[in-house]
N, C-alpha and C positions, 0 to 999 in steps of 0.2 A: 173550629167554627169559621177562621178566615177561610181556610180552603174551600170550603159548603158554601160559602157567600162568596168566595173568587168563580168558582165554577158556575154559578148560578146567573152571575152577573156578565159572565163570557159568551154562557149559552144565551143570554138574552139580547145582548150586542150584537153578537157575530149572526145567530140565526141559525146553526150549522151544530148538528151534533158530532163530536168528536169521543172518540174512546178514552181521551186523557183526561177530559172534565167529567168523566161516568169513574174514573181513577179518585180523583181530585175531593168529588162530591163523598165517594165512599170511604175516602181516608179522612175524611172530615168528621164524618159520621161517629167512624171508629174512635178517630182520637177523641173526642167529646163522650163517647161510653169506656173509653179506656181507662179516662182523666179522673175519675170516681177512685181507683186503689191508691193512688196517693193517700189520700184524704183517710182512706178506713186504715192503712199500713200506718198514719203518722195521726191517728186520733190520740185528743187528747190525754183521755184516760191511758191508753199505750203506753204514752208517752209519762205523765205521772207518776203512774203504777196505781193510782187511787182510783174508788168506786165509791159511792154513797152504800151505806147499811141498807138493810131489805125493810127497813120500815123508813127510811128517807132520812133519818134523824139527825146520822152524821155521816163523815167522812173516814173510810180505810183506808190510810196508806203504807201500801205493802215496800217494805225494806225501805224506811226513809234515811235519807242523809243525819248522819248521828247531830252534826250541828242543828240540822232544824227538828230533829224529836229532841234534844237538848230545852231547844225554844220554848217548842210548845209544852212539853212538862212544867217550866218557866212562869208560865201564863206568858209567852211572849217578851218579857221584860227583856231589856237591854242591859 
């Protein structure tokens, strides 16, 4: 997004097109649509292993840490 507003802002100054701000703009671009697989590769559920049941009710979590299915068999108690 800097890059797309450096270039934008150079082209506006200077007055003068240049092949490195048509560079600049479109690596801006790119990184900004690229920037989205972070976010789906480290989503939360990913990351949990948990998903809601098909009627929303509760929560599945697939191979939990033995201490915390410990807990929650528990009711949580300490």
């Amino acid at each position: 997004m800097a890059s797309t507003a450096a270039a934008l802002l150079i082209r506006l100054i200077g007055g003068e097109q240049a092949a490195f701000l048509g560079v600049l703009l479109l690596g801006g671009f790119f990184a900004v649509l690229a920037s989205v697989a972070p976010f789906v590769a480290g989503s939360l559920p990913r990351i949990t292993r948990a998903r809601t049941s098909d009627d929303g009710g509760c929560v599945i979590v697939e191979n939990p840490h033995p201490t915390f299915a410990e807990q929650v068999r528990g009711g949580l108690s300490r």
